[in-house]
C-alpha positions as CSV (number, residue, x, y, z in Angstrom):
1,X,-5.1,-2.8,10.1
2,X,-5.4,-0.6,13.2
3,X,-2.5,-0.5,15.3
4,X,-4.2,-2.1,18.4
5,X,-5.7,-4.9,16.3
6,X,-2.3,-5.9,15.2
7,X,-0.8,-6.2,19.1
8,X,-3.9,-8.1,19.8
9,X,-3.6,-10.5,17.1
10,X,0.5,-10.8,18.3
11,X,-0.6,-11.3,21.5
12,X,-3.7,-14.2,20.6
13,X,-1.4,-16.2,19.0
14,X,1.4,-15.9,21.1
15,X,-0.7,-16.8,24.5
16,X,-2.2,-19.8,22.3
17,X,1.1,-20.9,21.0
18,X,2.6,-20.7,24.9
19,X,-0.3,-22.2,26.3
20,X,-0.2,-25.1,23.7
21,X,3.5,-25.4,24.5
22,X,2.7,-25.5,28.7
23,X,0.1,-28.0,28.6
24,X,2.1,-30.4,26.2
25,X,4.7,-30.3,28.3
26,X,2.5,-31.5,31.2
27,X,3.0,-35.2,29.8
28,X,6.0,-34.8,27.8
29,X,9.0,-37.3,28.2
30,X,12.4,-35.8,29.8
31,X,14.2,-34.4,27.2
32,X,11.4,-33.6,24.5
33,X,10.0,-36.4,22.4
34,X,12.8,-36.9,20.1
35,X,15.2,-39.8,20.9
36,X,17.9,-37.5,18.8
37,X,17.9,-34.2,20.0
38,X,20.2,-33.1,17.4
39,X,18.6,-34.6,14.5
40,X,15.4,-32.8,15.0
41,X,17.1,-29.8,15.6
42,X,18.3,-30.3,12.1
43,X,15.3,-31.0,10.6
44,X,13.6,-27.9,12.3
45,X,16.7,-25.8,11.1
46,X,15.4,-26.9,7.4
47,X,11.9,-26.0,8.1
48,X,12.4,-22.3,9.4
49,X,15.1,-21.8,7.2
50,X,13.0,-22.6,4.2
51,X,9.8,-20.2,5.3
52,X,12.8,-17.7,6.4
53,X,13.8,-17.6,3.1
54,X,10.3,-18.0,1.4
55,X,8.8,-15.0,3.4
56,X,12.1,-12.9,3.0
57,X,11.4,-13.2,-0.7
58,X,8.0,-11.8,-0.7
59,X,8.2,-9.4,1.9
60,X,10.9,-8.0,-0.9
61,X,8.1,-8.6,-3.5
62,X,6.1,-6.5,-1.3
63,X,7.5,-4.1,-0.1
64,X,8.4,-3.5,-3.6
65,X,4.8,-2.8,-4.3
66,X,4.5,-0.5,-1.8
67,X,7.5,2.1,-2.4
68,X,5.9,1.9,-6.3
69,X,2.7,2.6,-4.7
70,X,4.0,5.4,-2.8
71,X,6.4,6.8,-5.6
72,X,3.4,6.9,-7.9
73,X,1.4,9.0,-5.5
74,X,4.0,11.8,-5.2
75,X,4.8,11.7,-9.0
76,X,1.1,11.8,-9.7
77,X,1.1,15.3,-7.6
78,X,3.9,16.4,-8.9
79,X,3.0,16.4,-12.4
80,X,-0.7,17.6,-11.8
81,X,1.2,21.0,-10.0
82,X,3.5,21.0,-13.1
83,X,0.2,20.7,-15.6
84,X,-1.1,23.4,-14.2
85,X,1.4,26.0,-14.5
86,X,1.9,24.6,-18.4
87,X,-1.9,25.0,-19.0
88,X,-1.4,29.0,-17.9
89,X,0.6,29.1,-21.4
90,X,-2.2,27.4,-23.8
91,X,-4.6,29.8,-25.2
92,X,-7.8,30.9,-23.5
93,X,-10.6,29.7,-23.0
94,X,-9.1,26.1,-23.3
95,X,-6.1,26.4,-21.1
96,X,-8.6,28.3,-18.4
97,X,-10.0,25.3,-18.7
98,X,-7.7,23.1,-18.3
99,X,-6.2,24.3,-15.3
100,X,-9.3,24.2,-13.4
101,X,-10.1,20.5,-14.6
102,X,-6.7,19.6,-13.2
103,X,-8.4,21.0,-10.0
104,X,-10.9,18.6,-10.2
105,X,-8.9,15.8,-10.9
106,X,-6.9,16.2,-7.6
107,X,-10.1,16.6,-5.4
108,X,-11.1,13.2,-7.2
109,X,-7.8,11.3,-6.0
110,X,-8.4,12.2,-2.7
111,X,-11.9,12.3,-1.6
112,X,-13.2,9.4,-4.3
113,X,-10.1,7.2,-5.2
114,X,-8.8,7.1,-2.1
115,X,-11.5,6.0,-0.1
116,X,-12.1,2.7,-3.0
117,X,-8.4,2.0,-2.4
118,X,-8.4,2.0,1.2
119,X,-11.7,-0.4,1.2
120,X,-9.1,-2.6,-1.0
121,X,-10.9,-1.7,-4.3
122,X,-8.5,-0.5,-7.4
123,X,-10.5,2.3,-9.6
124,X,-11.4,1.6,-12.4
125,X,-10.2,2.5,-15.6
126,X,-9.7,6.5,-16.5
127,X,-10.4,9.1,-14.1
128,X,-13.8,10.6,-14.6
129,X,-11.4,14.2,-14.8
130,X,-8.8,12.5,-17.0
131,X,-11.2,12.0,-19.8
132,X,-12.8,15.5,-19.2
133,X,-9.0,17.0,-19.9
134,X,-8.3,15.0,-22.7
135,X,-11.5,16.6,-24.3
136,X,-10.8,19.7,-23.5
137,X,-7.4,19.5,-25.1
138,X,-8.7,18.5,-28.2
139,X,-10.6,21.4,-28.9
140,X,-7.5,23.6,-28.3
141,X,-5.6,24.6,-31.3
142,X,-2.1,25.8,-30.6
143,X,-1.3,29.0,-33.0
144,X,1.9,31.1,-31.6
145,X,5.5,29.2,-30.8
146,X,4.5,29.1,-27.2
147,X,1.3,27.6,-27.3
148,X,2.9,24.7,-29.3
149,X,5.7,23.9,-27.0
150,X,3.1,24.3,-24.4
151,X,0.7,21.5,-26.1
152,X,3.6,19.2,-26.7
153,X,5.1,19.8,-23.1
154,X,0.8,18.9,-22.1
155,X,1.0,15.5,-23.8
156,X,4.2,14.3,-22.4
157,X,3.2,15.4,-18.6
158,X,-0.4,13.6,-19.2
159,X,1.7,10.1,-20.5
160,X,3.7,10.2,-17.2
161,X,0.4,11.8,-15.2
162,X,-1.2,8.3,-16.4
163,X,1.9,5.8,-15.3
164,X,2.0,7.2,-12.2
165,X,-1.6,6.5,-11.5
166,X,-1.0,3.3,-12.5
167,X,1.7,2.6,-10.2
168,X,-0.2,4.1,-7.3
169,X,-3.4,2.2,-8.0
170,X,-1.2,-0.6,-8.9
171,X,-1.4,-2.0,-5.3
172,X,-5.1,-1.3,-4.0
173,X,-5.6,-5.4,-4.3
174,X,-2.5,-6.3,-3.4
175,X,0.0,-8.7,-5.3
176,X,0.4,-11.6,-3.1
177,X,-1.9,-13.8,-4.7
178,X,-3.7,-16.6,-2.5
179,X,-2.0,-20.0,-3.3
180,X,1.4,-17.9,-1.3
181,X,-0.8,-16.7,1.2
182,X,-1.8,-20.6,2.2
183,X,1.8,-22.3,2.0
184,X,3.1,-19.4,3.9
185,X,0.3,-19.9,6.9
186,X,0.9,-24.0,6.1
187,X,4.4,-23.5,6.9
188,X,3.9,-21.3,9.8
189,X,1.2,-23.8,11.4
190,X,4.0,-26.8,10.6
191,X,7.0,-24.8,12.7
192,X,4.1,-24.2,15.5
193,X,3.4,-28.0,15.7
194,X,6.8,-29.1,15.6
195,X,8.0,-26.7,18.6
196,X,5.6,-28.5,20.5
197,X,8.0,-31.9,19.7
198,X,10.2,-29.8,21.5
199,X,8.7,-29.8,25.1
200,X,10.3,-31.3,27.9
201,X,8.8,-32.0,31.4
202,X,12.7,-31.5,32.9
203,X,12.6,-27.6,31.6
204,X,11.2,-25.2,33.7
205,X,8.0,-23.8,32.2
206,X,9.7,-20.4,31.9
207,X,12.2,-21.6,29.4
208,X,9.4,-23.5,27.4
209,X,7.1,-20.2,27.2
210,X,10.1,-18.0,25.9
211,X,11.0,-21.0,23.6
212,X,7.8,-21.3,22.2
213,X,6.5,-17.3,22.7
214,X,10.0,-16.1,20.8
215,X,9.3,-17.7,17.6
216,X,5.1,-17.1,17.8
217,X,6.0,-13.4,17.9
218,X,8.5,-13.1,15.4
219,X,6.4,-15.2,13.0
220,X,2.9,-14.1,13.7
221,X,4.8,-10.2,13.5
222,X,6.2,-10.9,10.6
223,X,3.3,-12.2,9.0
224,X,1.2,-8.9,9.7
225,X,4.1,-6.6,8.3
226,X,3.8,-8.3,5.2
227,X,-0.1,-8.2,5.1
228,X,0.4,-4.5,6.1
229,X,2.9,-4.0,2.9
230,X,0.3,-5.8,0.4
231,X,-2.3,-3.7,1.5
232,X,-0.8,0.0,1.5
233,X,-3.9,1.9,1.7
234,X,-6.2,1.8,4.9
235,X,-6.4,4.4,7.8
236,X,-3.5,2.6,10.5
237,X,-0.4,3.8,11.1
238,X,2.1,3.8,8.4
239,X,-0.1,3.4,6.0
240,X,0.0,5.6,2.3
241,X,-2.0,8.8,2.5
242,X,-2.9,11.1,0.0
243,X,-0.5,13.8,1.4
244,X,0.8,14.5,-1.8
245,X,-1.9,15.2,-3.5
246,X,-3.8,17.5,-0.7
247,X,-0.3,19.6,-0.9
248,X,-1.1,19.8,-4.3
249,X,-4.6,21.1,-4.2
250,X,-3.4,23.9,-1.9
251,X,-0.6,25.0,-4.0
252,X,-2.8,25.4,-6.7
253,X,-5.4,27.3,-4.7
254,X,-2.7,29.7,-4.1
255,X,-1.1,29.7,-7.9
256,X,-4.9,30.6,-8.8
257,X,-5.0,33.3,-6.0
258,X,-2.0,34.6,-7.0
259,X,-2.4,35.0,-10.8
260,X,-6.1,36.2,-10.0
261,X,-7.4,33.1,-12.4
262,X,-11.3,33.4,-12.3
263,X,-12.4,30.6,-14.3
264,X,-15.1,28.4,-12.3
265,X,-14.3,25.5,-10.9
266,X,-16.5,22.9,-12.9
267,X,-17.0,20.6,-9.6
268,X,-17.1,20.7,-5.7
269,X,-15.0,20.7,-2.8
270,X,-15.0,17.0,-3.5
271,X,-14.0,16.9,-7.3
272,X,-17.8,15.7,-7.9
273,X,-19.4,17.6,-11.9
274,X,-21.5,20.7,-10.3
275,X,-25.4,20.0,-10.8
276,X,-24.1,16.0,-10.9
């Protein structure tokens, strides 16, 4: 959600909570509606103390989500630059091979999986590149001491390649699900109507907008951080980016440069098959 979009929506509700507060108070009884001032602040102390305690739980939930999201991205990178350099150690043709498919694999991340993430779609299943390594490897046969630690070291990186894809992709639907999206609006929308309980004719209307525009603020803010932390990938501020991964495809570049590797690359500047 765009930065701009998220003041406006603070502000909407705000000005319609204030507004709602204002003209209520037009015709409201000295002293708010309730006969026992202290008794409904007691009741309203249960009420925001139970969505305090309900949203403070989720925002945990996600934000949780989101560092996985984000630790998965930079491990993913990590190990792809670490593949690379352990595929220069496998016999040619097949390591060759390998090392520009893990080429191919990065350009995929960022100019096809992001975009479906950030449009709130999780890709599906393998990589298109993930299965074209895994073929490749199988046709390599390992003969000198080196090649087989190399292989071995391969198959571990690709296991913990694959769970940190997981983990990164793990959050492009978000893991609120619905039924704590609506009791968590419900409550909201019950704390908003029983502020308005609150009004007082005797109060001057400055008091009564800060009453009322304090709590609209925090809640309807508080409400859009934790929509921002269950959706991690979209183009606002804050939001997950594929840095990572793009520092990744340029340190490769230069590791190819720099060990004069001439194999082709089997796909374009954005990871799609040549000829596809």
């Amino acid at each position: 959600m765009n930065l701009f979009v998220a003041l406006a929506i603070v502000l909407g509700a705000t000005g319609i909570a204030v507004a709602a507060m204002l003209i209520v108070r037009r015709t409201a009884p000295d002293g708010s509606y309730f006969a026992d001032g202290d008794r409904a602040a007691g009741v309203f102390g249960v009420l925001a103390t139970g969505f305090a305690v309900l949203l403070g739980l989720v925002v945990v939930l996600a934000f949780t989500s989101y560092d996985a999201s984000r630790s998965g991205a930079e491990d993913e990178a990590t190990i792809v630059g670490q593949q690379y350099e352990v595929a220069q150690l496998m016999a040619p043709p097949g390591g060759r091979r390998l090392a520009a498919e893990l080429v191919c694999y990065a350009r995929s991340v960022v100019y096809q999986e992001w975009p479906r993430m950030e449009r709130g779609h999780q890709p599906a299943g393998l990589n298109p590149w993930g299965a074209e390594l895994f073929r490749t490897l199988r046709g390599i046969a390992p003969q000198t001491a080196s090649e087989q630690a190399a292989y071995a070291k391969w198959l571990d990186q690709r296991t913990d390649r694959e769970a940190a894809r997981a983990d990164r992709t793990h959050g492009a639907e978000g893991v609120i699900p619905t039924p704590l999206w609506i009791v968590l609006f419900l409550s909201a929308l019950i704390i908003f109507a029983y502020m308005l309980f609150f009004a007082d004719s005797a109060e001057r209307a400055l008091v009564q907008a800060m009453m009322m525009g304090g709590v609209a603020v925090v809640i309807t803010s508080t409400l859009l951080l934790l929509w921002f932390l269950d959706h991690p990938y979209h183009s606002s501020v804050g939001s997950l980016r594929p840095v990572a991964m793009q520092r990744t495809i340029g340190i490769l570049d230069q590791e190819g440069a720099a060990i004069r590797e001439k194999t082709t690359i089997p796909c374009d500047d954005r990871g799609n098959p040549r000829g596809a």
